[in-house]
Biopython code that builds the backbone (N, CA, C, O; Angstrom):
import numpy as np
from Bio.PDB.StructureBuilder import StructureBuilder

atoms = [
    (1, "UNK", "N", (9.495, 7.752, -29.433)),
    (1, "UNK", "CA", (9.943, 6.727, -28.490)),
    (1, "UNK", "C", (9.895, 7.256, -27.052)),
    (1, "UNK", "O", (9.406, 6.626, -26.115)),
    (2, "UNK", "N", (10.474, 8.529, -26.963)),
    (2, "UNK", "CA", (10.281, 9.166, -25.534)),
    (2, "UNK", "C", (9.345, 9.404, -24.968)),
    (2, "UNK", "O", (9.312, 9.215, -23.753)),
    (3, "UNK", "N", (8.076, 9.986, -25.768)),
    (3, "UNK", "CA", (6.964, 10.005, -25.465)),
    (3, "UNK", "C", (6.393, 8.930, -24.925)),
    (3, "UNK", "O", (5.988, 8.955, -23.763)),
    (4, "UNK", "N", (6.296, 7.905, -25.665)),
    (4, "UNK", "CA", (5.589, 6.530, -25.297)),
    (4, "UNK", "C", (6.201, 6.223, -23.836)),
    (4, "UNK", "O", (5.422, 5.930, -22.929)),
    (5, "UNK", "N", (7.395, 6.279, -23.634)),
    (5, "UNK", "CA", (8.009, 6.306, -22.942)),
    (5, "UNK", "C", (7.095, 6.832, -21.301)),
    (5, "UNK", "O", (6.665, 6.160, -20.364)),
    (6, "UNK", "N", (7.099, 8.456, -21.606)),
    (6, "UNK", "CA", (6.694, 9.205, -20.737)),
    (6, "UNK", "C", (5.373, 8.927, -20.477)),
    (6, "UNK", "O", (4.953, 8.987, -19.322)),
    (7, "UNK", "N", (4.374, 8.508, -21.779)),
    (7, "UNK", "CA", (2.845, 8.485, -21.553)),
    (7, "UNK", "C", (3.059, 6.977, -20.274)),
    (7, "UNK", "O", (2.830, 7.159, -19.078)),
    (8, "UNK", "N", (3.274, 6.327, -20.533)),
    (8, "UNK", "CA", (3.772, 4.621, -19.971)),
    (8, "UNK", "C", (3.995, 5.065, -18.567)),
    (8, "UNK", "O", (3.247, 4.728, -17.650)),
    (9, "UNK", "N", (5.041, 5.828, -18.418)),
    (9, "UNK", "CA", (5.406, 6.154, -16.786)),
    (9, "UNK", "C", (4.464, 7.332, -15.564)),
    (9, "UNK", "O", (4.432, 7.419, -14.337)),
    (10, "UNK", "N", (3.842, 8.034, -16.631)),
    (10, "UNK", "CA", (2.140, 8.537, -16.284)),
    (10, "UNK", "C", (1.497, 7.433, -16.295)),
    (10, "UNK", "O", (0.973, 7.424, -15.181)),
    (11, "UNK", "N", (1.206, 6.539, -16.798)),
    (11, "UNK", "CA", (-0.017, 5.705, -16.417)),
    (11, "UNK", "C", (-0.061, 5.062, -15.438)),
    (11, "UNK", "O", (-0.953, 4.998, -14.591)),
    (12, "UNK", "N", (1.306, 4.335, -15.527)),
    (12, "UNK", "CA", (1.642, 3.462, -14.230)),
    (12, "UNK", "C", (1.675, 4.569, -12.807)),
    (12, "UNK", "O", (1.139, 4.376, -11.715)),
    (13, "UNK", "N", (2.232, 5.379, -13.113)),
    (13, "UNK", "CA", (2.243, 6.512, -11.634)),
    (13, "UNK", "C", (0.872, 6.685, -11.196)),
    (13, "UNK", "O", (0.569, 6.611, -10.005)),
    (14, "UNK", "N", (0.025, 6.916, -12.127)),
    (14, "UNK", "CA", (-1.239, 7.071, -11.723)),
    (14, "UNK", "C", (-1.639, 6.042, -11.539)),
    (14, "UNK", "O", (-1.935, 6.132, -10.348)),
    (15, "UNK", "N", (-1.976, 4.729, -11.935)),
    (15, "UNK", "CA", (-1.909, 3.732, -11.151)),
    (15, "UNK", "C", (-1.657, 3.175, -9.792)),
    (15, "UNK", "O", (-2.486, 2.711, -9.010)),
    (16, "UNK", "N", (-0.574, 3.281, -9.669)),
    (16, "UNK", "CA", (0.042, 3.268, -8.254)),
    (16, "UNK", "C", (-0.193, 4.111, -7.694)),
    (16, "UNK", "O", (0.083, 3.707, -6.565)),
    (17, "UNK", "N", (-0.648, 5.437, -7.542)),
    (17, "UNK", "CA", (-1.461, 6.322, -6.392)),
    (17, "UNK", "C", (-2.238, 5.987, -6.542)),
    (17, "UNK", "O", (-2.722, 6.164, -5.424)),
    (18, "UNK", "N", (-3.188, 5.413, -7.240)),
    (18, "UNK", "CA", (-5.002, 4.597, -6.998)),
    (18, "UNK", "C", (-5.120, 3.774, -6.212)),
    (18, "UNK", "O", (-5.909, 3.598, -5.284)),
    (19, "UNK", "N", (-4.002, 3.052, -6.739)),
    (19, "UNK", "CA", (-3.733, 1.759, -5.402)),
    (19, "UNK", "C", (-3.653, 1.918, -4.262)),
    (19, "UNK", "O", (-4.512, 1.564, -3.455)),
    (20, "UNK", "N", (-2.446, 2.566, -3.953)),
    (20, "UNK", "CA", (-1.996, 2.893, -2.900)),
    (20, "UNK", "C", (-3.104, 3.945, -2.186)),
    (20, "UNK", "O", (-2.981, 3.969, -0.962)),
    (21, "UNK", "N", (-4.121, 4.784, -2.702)),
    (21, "UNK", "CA", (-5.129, 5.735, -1.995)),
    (21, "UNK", "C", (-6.039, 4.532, -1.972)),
    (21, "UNK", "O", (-6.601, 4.571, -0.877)),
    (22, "UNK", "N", (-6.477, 3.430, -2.686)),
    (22, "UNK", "CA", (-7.656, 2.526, -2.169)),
    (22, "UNK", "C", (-7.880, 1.398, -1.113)),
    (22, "UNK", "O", (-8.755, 1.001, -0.344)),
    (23, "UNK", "N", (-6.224, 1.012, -1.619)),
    (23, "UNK", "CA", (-5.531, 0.171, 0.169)),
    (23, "UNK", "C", (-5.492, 1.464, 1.047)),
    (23, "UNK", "O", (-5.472, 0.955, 2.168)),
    (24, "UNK", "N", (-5.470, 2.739, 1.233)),
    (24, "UNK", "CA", (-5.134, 3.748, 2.580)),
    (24, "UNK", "C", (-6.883, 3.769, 3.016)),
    (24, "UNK", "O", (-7.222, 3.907, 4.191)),
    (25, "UNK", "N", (-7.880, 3.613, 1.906)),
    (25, "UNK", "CA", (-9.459, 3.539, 2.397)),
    (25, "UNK", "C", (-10.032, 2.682, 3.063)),
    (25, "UNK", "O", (-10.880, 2.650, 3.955)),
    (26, "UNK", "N", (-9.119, 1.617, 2.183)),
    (26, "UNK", "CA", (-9.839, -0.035, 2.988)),
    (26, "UNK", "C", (-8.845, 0.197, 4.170)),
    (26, "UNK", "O", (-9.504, 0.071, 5.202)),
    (27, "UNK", "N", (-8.033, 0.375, 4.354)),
    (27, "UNK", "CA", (-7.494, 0.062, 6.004)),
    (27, "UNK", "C", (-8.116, 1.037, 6.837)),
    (27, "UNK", "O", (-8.445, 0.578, 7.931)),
    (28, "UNK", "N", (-8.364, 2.180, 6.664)),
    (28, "UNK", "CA", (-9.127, 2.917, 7.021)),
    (28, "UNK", "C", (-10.595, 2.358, 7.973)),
    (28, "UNK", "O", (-10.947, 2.099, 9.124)),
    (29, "UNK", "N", (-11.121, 2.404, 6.502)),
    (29, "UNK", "CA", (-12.560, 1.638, 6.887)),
    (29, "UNK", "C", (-12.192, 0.200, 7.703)),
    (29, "UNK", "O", (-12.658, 0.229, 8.842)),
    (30, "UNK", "N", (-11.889, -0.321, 7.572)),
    (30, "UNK", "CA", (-11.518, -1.772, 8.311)),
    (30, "UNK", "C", (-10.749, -1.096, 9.643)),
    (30, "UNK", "O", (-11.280, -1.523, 10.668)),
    (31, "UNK", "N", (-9.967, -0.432, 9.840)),
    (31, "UNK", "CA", (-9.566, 0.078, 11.701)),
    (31, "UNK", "C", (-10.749, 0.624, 12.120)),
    (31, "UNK", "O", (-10.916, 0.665, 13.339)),
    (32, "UNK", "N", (-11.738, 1.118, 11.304)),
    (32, "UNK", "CA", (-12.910, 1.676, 12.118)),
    (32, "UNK", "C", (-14.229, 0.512, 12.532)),
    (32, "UNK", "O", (-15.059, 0.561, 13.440)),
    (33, "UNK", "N", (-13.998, -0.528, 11.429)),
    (33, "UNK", "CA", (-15.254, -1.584, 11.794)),
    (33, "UNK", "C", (-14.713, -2.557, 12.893)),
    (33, "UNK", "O", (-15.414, -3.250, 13.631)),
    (34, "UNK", "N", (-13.102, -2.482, 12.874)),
    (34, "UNK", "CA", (-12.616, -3.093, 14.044)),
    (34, "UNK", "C", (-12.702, -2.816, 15.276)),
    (34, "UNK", "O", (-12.665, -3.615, 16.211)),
    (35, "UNK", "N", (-12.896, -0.934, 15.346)),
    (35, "UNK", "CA", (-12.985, -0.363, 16.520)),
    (35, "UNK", "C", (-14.429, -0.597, 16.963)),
    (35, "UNK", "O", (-14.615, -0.969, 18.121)),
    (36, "UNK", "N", (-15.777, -0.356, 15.895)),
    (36, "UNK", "CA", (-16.750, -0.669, 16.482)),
    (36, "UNK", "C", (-17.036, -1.957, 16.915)),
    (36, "UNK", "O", (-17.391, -2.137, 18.080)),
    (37, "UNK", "N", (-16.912, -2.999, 16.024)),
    (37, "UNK", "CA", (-16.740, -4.730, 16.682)),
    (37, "UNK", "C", (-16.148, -4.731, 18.750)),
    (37, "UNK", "O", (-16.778, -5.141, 19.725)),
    (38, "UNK", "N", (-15.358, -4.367, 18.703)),
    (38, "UNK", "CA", (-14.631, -4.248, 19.700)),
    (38, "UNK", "C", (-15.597, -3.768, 20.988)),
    (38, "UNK", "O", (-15.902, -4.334, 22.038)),
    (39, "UNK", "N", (-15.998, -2.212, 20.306)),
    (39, "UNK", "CA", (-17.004, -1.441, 21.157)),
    (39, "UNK", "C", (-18.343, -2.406, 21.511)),
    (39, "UNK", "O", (-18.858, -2.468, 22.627)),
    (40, "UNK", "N", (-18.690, -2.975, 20.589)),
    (40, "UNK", "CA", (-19.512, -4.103, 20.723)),
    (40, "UNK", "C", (-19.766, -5.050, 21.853)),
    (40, "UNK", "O", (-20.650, -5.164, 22.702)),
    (41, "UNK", "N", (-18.262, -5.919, 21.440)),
    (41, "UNK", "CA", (-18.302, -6.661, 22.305)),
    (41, "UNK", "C", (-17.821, -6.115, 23.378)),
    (41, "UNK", "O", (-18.523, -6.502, 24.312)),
    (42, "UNK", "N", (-16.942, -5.372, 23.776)),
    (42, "UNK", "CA", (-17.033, -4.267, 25.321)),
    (42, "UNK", "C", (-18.475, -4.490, 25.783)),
    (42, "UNK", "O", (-18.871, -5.039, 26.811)),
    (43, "UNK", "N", (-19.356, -3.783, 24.508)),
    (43, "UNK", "CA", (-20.768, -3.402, 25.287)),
    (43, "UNK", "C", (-21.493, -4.528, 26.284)),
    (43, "UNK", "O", (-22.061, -4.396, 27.368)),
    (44, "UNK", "N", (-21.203, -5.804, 25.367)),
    (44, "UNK", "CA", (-22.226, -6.660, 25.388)),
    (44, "UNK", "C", (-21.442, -7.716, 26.862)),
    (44, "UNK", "O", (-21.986, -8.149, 27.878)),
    (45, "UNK", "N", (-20.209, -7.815, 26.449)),
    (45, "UNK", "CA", (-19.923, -8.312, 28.227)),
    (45, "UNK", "C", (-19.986, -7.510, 29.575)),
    (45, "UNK", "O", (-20.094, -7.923, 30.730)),
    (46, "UNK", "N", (-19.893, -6.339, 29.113)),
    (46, "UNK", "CA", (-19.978, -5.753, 30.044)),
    (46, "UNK", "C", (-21.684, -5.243, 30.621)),
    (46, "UNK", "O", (-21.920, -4.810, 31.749)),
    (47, "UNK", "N", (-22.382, -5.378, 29.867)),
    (47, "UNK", "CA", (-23.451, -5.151, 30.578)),
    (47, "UNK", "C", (-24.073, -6.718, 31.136)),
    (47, "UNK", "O", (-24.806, -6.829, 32.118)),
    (48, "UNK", "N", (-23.516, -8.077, 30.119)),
    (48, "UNK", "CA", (-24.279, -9.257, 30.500)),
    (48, "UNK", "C", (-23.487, -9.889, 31.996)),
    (48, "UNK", "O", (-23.528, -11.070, 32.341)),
    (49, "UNK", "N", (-22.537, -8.382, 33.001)),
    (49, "UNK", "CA", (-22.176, -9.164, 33.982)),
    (49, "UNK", "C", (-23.435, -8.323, 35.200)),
    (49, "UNK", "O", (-24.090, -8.786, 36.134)),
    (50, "UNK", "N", (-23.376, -7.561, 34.878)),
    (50, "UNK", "CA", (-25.023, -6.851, 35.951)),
    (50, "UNK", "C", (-26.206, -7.730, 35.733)),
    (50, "UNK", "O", (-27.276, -7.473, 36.285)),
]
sb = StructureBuilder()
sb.init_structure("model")
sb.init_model(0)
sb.init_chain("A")
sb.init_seg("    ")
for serial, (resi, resn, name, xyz) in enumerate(atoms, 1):
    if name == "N":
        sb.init_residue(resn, " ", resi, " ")
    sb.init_atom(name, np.array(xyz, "f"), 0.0, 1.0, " ", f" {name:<3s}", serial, name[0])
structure = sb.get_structure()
């Protein structure tokens, strides 16, 4: 019973650090495509005022 127990609360733990490390990637990656978008459009008004 304890075992099952313990195997159950390993799985889920490991679970929930997968999660939680694959949402920390995607926000990751997404603050960086936000930063380039951004850089972008910086680029592009700022050169279409010369």
């Amino acid at each position: 019973m304890t075992m099952r127990k313990a195997r159950l609360f390993d799985a889920s733990g490991f679970l929930s650090d997968f999660t939680y490390q694959s949402v920390f990637i995607m926000k990751k990656n997404y603050d960086m495509i936000q930063w380039h978008v951004s850089q972008i459009l910086f680029n592009t008004t700022h050169t279409s005022e010369f």
